[in-house]
Z-matrix of the N, CA and C atoms (Angstrom, degrees):
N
C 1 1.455
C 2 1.522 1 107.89
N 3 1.213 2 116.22 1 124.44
C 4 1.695 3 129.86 2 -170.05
C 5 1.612 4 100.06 3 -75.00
N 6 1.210 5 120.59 4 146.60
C 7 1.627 6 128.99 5 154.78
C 8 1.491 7 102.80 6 -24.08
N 9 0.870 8 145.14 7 -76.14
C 10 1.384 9 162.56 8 -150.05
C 11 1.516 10 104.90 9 -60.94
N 12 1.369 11 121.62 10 -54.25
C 13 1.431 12 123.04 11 161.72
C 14 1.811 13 121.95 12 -55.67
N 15 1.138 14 106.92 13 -34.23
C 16 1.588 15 110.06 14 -164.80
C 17 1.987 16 85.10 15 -97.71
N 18 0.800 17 123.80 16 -9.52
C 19 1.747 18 114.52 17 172.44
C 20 1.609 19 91.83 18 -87.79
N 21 1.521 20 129.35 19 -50.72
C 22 1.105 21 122.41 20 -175.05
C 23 2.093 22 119.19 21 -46.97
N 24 1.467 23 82.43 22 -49.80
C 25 1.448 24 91.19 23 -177.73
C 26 1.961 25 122.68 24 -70.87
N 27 1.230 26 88.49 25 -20.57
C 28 1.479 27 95.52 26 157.46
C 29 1.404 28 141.90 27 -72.98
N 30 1.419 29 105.50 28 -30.82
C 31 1.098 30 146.92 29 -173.98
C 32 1.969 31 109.16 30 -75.27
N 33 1.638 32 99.54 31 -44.60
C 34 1.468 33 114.48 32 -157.64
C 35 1.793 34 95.12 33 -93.24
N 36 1.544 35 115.18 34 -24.88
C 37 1.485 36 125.74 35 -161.96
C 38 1.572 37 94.94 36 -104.30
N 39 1.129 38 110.60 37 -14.84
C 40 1.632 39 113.67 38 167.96
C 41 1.406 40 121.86 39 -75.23
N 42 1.517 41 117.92 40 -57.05
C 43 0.980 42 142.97 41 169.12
C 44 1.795 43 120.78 42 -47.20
N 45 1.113 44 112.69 43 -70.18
C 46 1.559 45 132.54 44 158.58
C 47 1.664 46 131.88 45 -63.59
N 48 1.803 47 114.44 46 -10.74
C 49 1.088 48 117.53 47 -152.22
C 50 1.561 49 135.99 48 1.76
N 51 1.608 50 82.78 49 82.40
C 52 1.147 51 105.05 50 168.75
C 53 1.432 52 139.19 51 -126.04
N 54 1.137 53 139.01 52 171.35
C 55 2.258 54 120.42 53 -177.01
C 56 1.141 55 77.38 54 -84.77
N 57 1.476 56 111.82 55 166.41
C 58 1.620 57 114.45 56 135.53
C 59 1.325 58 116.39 57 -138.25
N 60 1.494 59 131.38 58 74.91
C 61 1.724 60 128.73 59 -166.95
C 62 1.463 61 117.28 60 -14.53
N 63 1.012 62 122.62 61 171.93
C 64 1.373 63 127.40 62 -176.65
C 65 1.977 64 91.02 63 -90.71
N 66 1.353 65 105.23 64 -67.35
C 67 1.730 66 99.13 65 155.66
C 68 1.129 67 128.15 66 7.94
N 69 1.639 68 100.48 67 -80.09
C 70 1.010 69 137.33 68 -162.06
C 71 1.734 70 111.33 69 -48.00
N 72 1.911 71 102.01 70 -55.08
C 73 1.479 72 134.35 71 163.62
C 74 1.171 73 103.50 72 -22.78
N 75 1.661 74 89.87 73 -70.29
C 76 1.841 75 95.02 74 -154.12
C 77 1.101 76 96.24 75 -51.39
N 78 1.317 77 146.56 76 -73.15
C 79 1.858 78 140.29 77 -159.82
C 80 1.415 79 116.26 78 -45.67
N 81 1.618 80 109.05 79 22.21
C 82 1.623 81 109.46 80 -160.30
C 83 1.445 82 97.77 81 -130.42
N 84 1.628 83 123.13 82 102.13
C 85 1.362 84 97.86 83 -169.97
C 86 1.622 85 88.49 84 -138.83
N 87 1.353 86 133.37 85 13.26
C 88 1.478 87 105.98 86 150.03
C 89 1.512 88 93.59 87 -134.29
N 90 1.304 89 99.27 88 -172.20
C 91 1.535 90 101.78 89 178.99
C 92 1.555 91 115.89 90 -88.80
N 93 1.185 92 116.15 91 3.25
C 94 1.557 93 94.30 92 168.67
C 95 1.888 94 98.72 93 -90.80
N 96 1.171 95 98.92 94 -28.15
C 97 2.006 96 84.39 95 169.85
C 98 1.521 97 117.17 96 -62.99
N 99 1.198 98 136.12 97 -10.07
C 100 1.248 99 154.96 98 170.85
C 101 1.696 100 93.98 99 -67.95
N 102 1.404 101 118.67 100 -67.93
C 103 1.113 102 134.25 101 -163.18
C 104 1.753 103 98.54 102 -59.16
N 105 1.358 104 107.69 103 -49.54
C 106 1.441 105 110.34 104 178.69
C 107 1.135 106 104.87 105 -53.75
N 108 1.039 107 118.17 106 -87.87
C 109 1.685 108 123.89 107 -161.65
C 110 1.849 109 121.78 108 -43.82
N 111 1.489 110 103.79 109 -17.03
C 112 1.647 111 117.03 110 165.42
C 113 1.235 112 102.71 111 -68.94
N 114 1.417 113 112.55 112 -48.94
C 115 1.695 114 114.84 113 -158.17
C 116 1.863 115 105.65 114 -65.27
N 117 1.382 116 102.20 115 -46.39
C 118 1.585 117 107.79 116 -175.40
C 119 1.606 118 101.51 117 -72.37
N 120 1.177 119 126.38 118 -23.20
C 121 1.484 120 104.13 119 -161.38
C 122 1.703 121 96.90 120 -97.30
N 123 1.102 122 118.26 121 -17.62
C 124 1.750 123 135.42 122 159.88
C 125 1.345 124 107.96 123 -74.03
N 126 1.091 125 119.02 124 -56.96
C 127 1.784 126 108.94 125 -177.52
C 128 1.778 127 100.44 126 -52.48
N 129 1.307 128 123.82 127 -64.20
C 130 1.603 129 137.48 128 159.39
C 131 1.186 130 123.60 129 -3.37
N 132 1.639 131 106.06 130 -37.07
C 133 1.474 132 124.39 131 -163.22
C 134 1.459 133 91.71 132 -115.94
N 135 1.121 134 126.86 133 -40.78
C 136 2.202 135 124.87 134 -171.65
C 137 1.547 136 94.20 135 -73.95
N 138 1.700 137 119.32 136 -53.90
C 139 0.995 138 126.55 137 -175.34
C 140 1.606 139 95.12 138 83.42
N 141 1.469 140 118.30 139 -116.00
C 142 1.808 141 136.07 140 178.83
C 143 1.555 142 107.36 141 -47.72
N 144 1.445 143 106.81 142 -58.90
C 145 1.388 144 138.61 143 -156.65
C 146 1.832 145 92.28 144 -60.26
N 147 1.484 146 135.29 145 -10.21
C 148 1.204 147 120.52 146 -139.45
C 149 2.105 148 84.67 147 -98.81
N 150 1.330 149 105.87 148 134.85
C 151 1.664 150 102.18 149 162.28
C 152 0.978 151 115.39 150 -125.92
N 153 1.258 152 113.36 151 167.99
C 154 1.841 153 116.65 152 167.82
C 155 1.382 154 116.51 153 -80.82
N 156 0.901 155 92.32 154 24.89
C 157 1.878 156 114.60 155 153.61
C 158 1.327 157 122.03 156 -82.80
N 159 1.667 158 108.78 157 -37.99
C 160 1.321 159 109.69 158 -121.90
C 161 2.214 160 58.08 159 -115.23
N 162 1.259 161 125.46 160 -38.04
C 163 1.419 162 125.40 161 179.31
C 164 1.313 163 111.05 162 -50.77
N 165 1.595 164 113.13 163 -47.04
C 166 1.173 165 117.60 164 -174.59
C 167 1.829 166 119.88 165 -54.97
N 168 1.126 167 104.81 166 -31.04
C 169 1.680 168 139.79 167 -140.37
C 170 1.844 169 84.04 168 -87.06
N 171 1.710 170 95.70 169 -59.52
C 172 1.425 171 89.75 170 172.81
C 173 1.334 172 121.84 171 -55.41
N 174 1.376 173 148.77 172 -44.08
C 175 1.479 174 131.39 173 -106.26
C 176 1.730 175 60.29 174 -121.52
N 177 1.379 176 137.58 175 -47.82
C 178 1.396 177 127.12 176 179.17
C 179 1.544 178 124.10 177 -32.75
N 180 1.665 179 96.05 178 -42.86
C 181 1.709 180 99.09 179 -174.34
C 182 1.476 181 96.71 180 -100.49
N 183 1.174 182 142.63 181 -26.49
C 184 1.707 183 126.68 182 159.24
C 185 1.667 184 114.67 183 -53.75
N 186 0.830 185 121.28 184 -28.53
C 187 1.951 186 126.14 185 167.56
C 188 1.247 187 90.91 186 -95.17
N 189 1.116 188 167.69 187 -26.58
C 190 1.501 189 136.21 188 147.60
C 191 1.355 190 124.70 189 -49.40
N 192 1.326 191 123.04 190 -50.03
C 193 1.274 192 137.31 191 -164.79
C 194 1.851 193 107.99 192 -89.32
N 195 1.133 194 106.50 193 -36.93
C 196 1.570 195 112.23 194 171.94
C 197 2.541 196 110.60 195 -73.26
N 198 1.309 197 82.97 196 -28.92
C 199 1.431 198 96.47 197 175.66
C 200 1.923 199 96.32 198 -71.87
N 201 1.445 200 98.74 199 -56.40
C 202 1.410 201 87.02 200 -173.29
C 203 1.345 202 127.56 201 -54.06
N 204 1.617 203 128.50 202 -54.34
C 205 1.587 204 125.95 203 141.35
C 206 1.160 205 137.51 204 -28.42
N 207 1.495 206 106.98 205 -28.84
C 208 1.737 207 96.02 206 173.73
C 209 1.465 208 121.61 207 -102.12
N 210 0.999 209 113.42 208 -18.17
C 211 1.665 210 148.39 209 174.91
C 212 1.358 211 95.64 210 66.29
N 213 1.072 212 104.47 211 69.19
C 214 1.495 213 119.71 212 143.03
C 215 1.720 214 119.04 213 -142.98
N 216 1.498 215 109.23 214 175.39
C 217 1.284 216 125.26 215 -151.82
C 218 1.721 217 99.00 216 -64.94
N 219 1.603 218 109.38 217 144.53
C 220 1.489 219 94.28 218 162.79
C 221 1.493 220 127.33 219 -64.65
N 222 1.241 221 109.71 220 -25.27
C 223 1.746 222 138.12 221 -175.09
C 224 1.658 223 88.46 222 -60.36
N 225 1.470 224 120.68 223 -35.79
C 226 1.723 225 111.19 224 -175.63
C 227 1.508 226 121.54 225 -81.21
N 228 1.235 227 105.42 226 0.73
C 229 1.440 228 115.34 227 -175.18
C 230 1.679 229 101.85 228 -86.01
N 231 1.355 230 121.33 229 165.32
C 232 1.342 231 141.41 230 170.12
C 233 1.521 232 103.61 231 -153.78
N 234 1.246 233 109.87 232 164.44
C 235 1.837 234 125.72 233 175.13
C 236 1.578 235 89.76 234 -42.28
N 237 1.542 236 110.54 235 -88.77
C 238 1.270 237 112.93 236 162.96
C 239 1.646 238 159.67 237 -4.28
N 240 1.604 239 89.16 238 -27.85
C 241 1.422 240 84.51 239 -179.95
C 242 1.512 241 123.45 240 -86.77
N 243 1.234 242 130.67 241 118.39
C 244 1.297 243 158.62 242 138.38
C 245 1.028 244 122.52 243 21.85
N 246 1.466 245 136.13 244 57.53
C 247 1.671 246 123.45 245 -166.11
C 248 1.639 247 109.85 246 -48.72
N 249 1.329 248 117.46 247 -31.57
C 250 1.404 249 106.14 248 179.44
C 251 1.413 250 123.44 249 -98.85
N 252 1.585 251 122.10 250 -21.43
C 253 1.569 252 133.35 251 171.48
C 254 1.171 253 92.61 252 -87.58
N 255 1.461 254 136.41 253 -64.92
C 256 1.224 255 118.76 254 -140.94
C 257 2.480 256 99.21 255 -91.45
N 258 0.885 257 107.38 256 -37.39
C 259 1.599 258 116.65 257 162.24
C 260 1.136 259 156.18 258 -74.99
N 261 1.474 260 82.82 259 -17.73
C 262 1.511 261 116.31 260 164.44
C 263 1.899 262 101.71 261 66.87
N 264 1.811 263 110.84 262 37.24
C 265 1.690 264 98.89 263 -171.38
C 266 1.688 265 95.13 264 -76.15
């Protein structure tokens, strides 16, 4: 795992307080699986309370915070993009 990933994951478990195993990481290889695995372990935690508000809300501050580590634009991100092809983590 590159510098760049373990700032990310600090960054994402700071923000959200949440763990995220190193495990856990590896099964995480673009950012909309990032986005997934926030949404379920937050929906988990809202339970009722959870909206597609509250989905939206995430995937906003995961393309902020993944933009901020990679230094690029949030506007360059997609579900899709590649922490390791497309970011080079």
């Amino acid at each position: 795992m590159g510098l760049e990933a373990v700032e990310l994951i600090i960054e994402i478990e700071e923000y959200f307080q949440v763990q995220i195993s190193d495990l856990e990481f590896a099964n995480i290889y673009t950012v909309g699986d990032l986005h997934i695995c926030l949404v379920d372990r937050l929906k988990s935690e809202k339970q009722d309370k959870f909206t597609e508000s509250d989905a939206q809300s995430i995937w906003q501050q995961v393309c902020r915070i993944v933009a901020y580590v990679a230094c690029v634009e949030p506007e360059e991100l997609s579900s899709e993009t590649s922490f390791y092809k497309d970011l080079r983590f």
